[in-house]
N, C-alpha and C positions, 0 to 999 in steps of 0.2 A: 023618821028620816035620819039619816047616817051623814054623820060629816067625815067620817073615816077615810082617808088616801089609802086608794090600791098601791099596792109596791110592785114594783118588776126589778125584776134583774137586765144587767146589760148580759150578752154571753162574757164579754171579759170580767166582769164581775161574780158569774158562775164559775169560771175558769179558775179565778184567785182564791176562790171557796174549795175548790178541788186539790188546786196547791198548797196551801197551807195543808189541810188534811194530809197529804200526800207527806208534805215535811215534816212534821211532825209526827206521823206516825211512819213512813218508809225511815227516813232519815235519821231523825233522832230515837227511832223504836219507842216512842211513846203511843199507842193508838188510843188509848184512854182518853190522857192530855190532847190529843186530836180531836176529839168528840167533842169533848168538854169545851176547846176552846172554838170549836165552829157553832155549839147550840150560844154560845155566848156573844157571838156577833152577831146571830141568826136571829137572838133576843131584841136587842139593840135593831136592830132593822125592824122586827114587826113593831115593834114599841116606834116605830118613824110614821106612824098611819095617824097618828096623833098629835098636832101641831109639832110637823115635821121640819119650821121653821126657825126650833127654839135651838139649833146650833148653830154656831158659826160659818158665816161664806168663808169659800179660799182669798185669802189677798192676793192672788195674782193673776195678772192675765194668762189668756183669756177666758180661763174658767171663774174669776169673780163676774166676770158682765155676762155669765152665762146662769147665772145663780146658780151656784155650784156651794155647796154646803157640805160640810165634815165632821163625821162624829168619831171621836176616839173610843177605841173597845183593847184593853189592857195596850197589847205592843201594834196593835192593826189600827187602822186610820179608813174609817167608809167613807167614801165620796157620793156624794147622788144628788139630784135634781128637784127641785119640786114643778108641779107644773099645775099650779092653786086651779085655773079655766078647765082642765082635765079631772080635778080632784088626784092625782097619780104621784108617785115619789117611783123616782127613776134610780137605781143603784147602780154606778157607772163602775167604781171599783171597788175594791177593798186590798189595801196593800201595808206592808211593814213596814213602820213610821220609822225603823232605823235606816229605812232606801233613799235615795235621792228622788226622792217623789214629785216634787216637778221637772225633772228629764223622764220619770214615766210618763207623765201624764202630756206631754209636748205633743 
């Protein structure tokens, strides 16, 4: 038997995965640097299926009473959810830690 958490995406969190890719390789003309840096959050996420609890909640409402949990991956910040009775890790965002990330997340 498996204690393993399924992972899902939110769509806006598939969105953000699209964006980033998009900026860094439209934008900045790196498509390389694009790859490399979405397998590299992509890493850090499936590595969440395994005590998905060992990072930090957000301190702020109302996603701290929502148990809302944040892992840092280089300049990007994942958001997501655990839901321990489901077995499941929910990934609500992933966005750029230099944004005002709680007026995103409002």
């Amino acid at each position: 038997m498996s204690n393993a958490f399924r992972i899902e995406y939110s769509s806006e969190a598939l969105e953000d995965l699209i964006g980033i890719f998009a900026y860094i390789s439209y934008d900045l003309l790196s498509p390389k640097n694009a790859q490399r840096q979405v397998n590299r959050i992509r890493e850090v996420i499936r590595s969440l299926d395994f005590m998905p609890e060992r990072y930090s909640l957000v301190d702020w409402e109302p996603w701290k009473s929502r148990n809302t949990h944040k892992v840092p991956v280089d300049n990007f910040v994942v958001f997501y959810i655990v839901e321990e009775e489901a077995n499941k890790v929910t990934i609500i965002r992933i966005l750029y830690s230099g944004r005002d990330i709680r007026n995103i997340l409002r």
